[in-house]
PDB file of N, CA, C and O in Angstrom:
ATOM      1  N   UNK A   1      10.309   9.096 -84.640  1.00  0.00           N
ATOM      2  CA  UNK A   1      11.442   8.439 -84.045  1.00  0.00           C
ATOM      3  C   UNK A   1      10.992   7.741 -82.762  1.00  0.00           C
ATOM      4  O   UNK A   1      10.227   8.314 -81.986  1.00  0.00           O
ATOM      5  N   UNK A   2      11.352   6.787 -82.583  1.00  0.00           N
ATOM      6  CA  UNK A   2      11.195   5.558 -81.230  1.00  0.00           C
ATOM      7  C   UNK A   2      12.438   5.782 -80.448  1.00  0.00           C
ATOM      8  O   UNK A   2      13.571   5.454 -80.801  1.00  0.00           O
ATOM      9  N   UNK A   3      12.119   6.345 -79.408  1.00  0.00           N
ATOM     10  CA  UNK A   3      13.440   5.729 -78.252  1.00  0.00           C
ATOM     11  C   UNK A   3      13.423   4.420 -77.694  1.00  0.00           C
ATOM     12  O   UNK A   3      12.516   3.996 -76.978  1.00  0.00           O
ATOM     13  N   UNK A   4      14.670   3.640 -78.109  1.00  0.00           N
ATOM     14  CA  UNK A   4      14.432   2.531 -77.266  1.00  0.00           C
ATOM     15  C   UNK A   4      15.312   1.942 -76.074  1.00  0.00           C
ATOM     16  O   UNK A   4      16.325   1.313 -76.381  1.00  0.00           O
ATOM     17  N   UNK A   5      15.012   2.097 -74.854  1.00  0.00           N
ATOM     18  CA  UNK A   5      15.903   2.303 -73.984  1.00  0.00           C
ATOM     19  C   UNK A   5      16.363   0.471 -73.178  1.00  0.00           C
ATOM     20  O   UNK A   5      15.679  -0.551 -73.234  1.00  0.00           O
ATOM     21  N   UNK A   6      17.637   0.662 -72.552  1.00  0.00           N
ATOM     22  CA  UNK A   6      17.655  -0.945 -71.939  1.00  0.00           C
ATOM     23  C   UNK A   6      18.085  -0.630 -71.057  1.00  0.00           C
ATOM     24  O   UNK A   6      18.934   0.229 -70.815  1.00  0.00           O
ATOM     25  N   UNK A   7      17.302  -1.590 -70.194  1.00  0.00           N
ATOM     26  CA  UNK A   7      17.708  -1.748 -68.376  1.00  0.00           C
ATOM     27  C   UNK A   7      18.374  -2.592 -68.134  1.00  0.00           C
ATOM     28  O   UNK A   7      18.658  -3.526 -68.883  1.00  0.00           O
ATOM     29  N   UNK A   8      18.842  -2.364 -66.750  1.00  0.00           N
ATOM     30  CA  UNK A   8      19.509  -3.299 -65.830  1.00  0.00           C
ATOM     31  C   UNK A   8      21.016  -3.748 -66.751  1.00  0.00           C
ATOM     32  O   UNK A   8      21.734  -2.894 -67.271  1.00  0.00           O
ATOM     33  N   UNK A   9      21.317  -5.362 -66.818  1.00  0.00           N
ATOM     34  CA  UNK A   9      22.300  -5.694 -67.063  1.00  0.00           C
ATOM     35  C   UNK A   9      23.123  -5.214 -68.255  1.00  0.00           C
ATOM     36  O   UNK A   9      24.335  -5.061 -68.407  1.00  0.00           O
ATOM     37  N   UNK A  10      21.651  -4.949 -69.365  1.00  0.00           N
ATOM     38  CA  UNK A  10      22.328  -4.994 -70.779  1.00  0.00           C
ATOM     39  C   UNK A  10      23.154  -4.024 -70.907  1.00  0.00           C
ATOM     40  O   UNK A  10      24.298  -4.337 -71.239  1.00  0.00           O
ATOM     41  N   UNK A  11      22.851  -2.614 -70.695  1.00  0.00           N
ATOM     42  CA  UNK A  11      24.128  -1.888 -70.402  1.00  0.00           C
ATOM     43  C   UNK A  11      24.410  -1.153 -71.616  1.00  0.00           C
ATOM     44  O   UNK A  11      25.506  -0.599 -71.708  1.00  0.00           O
ATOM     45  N   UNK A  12      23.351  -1.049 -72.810  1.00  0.00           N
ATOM     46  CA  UNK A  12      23.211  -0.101 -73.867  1.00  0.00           C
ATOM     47  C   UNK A  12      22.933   1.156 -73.500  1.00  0.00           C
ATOM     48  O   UNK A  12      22.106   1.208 -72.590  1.00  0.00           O
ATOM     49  N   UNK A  13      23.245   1.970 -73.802  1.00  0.00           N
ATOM     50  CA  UNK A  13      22.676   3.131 -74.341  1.00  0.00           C
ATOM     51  C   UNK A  13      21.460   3.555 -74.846  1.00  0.00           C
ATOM     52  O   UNK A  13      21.282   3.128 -75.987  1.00  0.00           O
ATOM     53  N   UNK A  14      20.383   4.371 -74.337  1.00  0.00           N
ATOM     54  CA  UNK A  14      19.337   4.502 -75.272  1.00  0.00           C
ATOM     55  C   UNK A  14      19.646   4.781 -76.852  1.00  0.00           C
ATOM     56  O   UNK A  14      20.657   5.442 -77.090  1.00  0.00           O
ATOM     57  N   UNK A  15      19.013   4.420 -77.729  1.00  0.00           N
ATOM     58  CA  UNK A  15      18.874   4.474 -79.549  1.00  0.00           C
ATOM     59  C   UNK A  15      17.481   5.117 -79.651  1.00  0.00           C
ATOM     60  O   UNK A  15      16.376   5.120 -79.107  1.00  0.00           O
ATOM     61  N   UNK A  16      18.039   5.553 -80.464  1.00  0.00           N
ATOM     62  CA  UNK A  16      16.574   6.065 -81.704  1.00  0.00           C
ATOM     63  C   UNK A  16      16.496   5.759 -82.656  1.00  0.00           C
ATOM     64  O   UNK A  16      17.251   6.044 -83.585  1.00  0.00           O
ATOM     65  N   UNK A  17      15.570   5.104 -82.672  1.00  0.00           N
ATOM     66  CA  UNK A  17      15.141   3.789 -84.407  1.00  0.00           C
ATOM     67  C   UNK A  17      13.917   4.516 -85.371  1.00  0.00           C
ATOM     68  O   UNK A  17      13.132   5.109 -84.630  1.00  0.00           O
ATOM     69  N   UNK A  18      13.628   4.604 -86.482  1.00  0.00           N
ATOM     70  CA  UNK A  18      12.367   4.683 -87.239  1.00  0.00           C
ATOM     71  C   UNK A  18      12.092   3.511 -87.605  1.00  0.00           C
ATOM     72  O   UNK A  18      12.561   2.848 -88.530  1.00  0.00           O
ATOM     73  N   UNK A  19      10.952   3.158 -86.501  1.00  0.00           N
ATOM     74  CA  UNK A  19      10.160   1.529 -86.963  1.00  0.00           C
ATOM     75  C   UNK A  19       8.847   2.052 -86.730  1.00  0.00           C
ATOM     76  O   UNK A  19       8.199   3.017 -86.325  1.00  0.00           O
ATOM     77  N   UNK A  20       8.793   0.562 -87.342  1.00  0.00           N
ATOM     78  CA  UNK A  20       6.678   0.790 -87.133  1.00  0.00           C
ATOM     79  C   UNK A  20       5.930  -0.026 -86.448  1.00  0.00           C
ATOM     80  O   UNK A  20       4.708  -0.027 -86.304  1.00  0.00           O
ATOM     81  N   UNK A  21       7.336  -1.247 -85.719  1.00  0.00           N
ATOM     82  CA  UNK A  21       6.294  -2.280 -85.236  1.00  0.00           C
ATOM     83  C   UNK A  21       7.732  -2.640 -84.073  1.00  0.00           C
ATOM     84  O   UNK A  21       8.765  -1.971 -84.090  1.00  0.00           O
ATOM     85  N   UNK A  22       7.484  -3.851 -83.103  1.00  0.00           N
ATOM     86  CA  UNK A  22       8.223  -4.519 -82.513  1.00  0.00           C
ATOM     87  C   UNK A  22       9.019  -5.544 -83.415  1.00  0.00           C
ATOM     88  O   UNK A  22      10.160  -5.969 -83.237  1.00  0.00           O
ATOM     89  N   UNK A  23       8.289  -5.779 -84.243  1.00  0.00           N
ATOM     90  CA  UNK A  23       8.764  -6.839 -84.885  1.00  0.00           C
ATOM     91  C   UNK A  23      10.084  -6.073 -85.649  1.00  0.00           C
ATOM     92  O   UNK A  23      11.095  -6.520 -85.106  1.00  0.00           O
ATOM     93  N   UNK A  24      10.315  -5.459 -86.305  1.00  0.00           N
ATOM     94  CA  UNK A  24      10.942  -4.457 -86.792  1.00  0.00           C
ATOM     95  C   UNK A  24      12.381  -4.136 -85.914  1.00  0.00           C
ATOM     96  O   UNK A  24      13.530  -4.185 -86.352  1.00  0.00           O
ATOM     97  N   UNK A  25      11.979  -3.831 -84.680  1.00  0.00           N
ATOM     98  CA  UNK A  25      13.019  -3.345 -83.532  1.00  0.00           C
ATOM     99  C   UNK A  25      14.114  -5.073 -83.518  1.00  0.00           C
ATOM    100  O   UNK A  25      15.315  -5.284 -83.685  1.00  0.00           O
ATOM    101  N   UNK A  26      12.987  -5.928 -83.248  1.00  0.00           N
ATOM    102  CA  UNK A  26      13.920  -7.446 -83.154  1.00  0.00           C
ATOM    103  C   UNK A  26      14.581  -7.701 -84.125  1.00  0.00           C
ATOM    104  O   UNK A  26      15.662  -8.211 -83.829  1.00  0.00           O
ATOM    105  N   UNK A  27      14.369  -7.540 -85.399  1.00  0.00           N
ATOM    106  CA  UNK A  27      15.033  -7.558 -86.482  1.00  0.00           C
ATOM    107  C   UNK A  27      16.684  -6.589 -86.353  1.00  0.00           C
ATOM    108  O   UNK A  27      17.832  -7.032 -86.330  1.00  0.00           O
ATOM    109  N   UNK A  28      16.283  -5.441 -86.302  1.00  0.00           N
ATOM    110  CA  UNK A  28      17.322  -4.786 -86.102  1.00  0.00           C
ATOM    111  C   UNK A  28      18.726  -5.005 -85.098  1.00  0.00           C
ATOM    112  O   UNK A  28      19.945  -4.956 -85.258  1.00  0.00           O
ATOM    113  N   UNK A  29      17.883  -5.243 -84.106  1.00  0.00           N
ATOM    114  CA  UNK A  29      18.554  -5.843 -82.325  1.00  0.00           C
ATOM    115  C   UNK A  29      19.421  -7.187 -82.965  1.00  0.00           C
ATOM    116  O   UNK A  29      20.630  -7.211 -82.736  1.00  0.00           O
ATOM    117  N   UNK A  30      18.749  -8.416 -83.848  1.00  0.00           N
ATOM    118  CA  UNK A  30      19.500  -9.604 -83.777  1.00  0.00           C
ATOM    119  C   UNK A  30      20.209  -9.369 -84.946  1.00  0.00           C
ATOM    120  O   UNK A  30      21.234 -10.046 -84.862  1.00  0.00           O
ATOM    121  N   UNK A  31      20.189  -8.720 -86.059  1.00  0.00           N
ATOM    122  CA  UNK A  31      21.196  -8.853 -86.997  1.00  0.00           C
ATOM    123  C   UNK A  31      21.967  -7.058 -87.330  1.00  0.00           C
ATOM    124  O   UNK A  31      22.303  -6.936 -88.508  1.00  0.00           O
ATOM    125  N   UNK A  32      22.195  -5.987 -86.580  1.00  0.00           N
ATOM    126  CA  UNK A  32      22.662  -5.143 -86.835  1.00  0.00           C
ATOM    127  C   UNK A  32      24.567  -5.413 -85.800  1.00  0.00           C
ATOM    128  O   UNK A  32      24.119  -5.403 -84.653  1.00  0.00           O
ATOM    129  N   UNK A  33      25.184  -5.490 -85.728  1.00  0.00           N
ATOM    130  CA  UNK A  33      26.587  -6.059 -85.582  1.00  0.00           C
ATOM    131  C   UNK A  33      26.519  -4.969 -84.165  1.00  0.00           C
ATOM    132  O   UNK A  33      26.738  -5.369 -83.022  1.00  0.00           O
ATOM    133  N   UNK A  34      26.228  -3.776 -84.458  1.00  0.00           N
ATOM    134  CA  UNK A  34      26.488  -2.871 -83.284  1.00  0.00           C
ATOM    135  C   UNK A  34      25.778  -3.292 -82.187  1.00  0.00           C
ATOM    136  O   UNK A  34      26.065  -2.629 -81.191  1.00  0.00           O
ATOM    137  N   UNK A  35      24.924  -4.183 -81.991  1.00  0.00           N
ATOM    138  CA  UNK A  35      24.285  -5.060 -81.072  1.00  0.00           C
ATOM    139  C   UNK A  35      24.447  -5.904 -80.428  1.00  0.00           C
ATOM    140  O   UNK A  35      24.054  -6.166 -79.291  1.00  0.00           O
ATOM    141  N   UNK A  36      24.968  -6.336 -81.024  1.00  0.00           N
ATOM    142  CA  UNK A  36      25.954  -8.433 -80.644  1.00  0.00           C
ATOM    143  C   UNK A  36      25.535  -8.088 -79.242  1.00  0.00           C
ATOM    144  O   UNK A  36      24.478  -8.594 -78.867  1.00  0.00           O
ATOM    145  N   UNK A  37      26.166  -7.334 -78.429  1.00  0.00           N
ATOM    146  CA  UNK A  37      25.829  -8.170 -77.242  1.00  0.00           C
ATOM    147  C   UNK A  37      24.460  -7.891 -76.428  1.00  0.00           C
ATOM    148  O   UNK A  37      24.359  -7.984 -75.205  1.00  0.00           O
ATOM    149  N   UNK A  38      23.382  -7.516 -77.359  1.00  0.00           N
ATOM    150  CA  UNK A  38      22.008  -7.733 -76.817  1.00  0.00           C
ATOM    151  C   UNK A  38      21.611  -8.624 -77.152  1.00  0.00           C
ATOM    152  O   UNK A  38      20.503  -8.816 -76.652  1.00  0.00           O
ATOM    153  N   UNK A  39      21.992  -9.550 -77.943  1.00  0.00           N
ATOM    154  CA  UNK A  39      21.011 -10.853 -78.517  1.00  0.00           C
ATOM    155  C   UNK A  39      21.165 -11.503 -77.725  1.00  0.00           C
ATOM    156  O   UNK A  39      20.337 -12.399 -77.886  1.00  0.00           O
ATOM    157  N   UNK A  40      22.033 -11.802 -76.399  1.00  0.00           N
ATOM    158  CA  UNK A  40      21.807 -12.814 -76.063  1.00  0.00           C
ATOM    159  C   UNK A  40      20.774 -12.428 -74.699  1.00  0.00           C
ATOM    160  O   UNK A  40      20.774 -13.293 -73.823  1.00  0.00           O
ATOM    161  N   UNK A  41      19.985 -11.326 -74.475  1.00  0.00           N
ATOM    162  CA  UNK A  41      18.926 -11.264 -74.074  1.00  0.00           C
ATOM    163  C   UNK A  41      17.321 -11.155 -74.272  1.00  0.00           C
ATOM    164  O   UNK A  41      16.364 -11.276 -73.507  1.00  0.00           O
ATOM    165  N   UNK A  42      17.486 -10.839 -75.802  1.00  0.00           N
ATOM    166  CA  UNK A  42      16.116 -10.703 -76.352  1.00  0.00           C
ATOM    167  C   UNK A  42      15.162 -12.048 -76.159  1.00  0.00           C
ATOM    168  O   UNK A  42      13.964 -12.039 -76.441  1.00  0.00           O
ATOM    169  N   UNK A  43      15.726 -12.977 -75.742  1.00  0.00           N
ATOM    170  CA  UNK A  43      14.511 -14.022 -75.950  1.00  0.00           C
ATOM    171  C   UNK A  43      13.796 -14.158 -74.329  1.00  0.00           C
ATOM    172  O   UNK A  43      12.749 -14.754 -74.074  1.00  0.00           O
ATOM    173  N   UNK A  44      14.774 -13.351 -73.241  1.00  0.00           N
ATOM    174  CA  UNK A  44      14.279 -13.622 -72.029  1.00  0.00           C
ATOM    175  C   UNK A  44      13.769 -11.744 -71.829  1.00  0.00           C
ATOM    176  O   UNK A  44      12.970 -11.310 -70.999  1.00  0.00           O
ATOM    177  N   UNK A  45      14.274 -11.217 -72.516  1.00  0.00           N
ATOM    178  CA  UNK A  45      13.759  -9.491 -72.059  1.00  0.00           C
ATOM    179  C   UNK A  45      12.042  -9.465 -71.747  1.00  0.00           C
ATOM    180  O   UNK A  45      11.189  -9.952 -72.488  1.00  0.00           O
ATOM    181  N   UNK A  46      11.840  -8.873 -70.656  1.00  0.00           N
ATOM    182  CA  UNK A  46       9.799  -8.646 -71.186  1.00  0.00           C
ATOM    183  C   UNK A  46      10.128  -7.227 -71.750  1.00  0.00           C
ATOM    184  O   UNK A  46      11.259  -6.781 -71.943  1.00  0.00           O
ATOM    185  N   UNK A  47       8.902  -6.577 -71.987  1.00  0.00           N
ATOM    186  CA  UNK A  47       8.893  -5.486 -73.638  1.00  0.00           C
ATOM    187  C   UNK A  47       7.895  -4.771 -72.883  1.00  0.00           C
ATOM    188  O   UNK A  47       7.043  -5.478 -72.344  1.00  0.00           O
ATOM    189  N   UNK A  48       7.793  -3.229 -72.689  1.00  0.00           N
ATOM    190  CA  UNK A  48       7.287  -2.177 -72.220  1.00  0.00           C
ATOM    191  C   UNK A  48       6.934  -1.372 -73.503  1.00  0.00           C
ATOM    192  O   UNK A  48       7.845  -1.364 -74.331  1.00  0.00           O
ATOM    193  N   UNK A  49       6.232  -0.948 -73.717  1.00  0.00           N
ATOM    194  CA  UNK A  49       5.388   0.422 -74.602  1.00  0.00           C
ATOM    195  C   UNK A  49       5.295   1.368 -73.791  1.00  0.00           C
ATOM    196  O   UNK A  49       4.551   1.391 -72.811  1.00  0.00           O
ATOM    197  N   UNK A  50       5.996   2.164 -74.120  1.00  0.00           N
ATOM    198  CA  UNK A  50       5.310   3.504 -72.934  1.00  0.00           C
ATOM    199  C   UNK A  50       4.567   3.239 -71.408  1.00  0.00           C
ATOM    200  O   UNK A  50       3.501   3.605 -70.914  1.00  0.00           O
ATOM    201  N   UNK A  51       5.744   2.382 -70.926  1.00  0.00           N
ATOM    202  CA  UNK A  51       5.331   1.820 -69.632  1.00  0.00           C
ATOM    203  C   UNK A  51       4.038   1.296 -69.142  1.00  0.00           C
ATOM    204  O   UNK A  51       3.324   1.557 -68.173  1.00  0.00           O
ATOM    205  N   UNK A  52       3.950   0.150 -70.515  1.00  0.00           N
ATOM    206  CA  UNK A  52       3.098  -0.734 -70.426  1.00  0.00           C
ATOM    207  C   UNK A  52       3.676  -1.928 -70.934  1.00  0.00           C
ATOM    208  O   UNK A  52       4.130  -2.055 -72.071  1.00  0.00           O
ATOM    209  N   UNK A  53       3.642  -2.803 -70.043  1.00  0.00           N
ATOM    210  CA  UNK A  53       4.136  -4.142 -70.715  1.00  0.00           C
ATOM    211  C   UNK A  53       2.808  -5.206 -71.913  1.00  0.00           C
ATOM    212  O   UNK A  53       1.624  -5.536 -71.841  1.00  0.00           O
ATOM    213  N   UNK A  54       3.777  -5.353 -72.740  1.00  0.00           N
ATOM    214  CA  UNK A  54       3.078  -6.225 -73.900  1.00  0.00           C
ATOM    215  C   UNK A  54       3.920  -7.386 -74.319  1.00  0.00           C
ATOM    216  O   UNK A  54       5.141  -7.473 -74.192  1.00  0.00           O
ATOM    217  N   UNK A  55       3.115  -8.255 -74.828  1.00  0.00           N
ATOM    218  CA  UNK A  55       3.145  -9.701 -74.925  1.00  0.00           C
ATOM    219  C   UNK A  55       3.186  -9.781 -76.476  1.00  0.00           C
ATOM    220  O   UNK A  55       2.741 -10.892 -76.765  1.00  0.00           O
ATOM    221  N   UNK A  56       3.419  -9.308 -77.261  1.00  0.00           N
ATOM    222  CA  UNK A  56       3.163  -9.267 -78.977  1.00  0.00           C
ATOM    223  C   UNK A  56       4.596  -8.252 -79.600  1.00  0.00           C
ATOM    224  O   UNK A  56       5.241  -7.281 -79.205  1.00  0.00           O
ATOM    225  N   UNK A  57       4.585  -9.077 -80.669  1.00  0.00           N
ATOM    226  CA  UNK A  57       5.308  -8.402 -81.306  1.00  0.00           C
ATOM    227  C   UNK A  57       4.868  -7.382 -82.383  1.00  0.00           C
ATOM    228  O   UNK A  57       5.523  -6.515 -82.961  1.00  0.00           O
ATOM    229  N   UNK A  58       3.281  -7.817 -82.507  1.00  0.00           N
ATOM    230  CA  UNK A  58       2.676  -6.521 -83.249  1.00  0.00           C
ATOM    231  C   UNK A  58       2.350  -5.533 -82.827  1.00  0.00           C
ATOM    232  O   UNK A  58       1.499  -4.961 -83.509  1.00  0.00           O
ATOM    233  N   UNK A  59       2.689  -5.002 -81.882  1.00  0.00           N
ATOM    234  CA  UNK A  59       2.232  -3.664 -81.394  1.00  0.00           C
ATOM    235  C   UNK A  59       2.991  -2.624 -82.574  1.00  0.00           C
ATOM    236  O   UNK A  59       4.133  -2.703 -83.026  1.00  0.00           O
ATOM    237  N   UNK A  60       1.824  -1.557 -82.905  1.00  0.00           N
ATOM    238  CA  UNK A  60       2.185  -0.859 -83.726  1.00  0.00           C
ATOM    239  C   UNK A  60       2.788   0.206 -82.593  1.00  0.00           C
ATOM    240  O   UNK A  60       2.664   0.060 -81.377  1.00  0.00           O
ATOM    241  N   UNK A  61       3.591   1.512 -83.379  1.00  0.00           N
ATOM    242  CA  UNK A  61       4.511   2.270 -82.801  1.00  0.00           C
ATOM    243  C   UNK A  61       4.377   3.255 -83.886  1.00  0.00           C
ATOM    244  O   UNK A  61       4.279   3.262 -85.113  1.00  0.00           O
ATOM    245  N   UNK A  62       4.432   4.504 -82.408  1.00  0.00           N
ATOM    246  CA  UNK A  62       4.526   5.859 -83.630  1.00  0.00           C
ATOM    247  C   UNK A  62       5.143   6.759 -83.126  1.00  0.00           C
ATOM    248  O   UNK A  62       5.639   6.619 -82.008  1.00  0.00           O
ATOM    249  N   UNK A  63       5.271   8.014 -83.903  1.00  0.00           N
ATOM    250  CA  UNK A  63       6.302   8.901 -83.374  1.00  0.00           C
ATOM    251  C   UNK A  63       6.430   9.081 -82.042  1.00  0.00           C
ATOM    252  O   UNK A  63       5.389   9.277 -81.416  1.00  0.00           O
ATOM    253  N   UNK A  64       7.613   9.059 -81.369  1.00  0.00           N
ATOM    254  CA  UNK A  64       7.689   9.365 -79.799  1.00  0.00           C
ATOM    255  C   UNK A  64       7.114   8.320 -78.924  1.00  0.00           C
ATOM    256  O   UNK A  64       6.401   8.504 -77.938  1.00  0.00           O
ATOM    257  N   UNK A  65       7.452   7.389 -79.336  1.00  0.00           N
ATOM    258  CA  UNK A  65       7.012   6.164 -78.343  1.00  0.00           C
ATOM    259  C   UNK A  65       8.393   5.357 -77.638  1.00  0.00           C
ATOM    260  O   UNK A  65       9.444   5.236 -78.268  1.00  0.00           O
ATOM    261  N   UNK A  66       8.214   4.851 -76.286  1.00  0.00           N
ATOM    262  CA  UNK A  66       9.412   4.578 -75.603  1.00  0.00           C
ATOM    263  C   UNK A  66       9.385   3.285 -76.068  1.00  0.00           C
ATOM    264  O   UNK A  66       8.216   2.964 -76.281  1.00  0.00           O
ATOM    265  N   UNK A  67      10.122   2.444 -76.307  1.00  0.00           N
ATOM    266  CA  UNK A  67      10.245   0.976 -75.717  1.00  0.00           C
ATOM    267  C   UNK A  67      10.654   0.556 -74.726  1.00  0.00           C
ATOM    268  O   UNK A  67      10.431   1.591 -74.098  1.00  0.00           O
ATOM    269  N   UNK A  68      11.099  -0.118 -73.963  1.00  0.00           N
ATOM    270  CA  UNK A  68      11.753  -0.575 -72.958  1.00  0.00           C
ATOM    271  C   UNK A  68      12.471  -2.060 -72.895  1.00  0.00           C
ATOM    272  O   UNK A  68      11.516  -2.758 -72.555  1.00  0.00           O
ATOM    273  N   UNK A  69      13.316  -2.720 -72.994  1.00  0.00           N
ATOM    274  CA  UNK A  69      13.731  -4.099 -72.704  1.00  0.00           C
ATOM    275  C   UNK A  69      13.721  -4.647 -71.374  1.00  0.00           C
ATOM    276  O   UNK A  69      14.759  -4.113 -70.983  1.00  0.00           O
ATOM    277  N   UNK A  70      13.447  -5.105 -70.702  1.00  0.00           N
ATOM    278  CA  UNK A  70      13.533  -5.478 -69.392  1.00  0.00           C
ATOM    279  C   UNK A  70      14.399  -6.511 -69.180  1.00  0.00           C
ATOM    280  O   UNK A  70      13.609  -7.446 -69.050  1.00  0.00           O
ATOM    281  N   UNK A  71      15.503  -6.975 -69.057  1.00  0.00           N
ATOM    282  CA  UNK A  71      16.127  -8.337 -68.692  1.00  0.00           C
ATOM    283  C   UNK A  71      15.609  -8.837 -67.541  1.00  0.00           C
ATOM    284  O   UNK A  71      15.303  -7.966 -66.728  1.00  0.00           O
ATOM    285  N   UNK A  72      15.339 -10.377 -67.088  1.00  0.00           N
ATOM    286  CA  UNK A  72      14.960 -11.004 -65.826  1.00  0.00           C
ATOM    287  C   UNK A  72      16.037 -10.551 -64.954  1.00  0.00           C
ATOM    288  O   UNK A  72      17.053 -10.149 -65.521  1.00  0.00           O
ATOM    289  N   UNK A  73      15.998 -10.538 -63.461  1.00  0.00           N
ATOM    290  CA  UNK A  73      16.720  -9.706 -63.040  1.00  0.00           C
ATOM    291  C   UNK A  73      16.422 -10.894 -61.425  1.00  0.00           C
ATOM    292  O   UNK A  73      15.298 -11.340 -61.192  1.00  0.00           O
ATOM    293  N   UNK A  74      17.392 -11.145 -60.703  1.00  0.00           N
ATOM    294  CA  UNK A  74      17.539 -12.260 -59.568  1.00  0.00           C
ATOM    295  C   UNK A  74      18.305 -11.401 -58.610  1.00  0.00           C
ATOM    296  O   UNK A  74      19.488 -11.083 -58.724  1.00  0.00           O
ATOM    297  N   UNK A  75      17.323 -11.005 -57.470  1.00  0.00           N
ATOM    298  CA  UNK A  75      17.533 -10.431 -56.346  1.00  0.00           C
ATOM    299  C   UNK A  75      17.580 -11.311 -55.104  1.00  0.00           C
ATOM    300  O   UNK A  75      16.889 -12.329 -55.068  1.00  0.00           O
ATOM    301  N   UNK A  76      18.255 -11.013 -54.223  1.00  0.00           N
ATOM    302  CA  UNK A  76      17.853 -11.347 -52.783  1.00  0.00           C
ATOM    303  C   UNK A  76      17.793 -10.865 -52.102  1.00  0.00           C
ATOM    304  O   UNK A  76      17.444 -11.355 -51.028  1.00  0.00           O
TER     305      UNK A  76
END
């Protein structure tokens, strides 16, 4: 099981998904209905692995791995 947790604005709830990849998680995120209102951050979110940020959507994933969403976030 994957926890996948969201920060800041988005305002979800952590989930627990059985995937095997990122690619997998995006799939789920843009067409599962209980989501709607994360899609309209996935294209600006950066993407954490076990508090490591990655640039790919192939990162493989295995039991007990965090994700993270990050939304851009405008401070002053």
């Amino acid at each position: 099981m994957i926890q996948v947790e969201f920060l800041g604005p988005i305002g979800n709830e952590t989930i627990s998904l059985n995937i095997k990849n990122l690619t997998e998680l995006k799939d789920i995120l843009n067409n599962d209905s209980r989501f709607e209102n994360i899609k309209q951050w996935l294209d600006d979110c950066a993407v954490a692995v076990n508090n490591k940020m990655v640039d790919s959507l192939d990162i493989s994933l295995s039991n007990g791995d965090k994700v993270t969403l990050l939304p851009p976030v405008c401070g002053g």
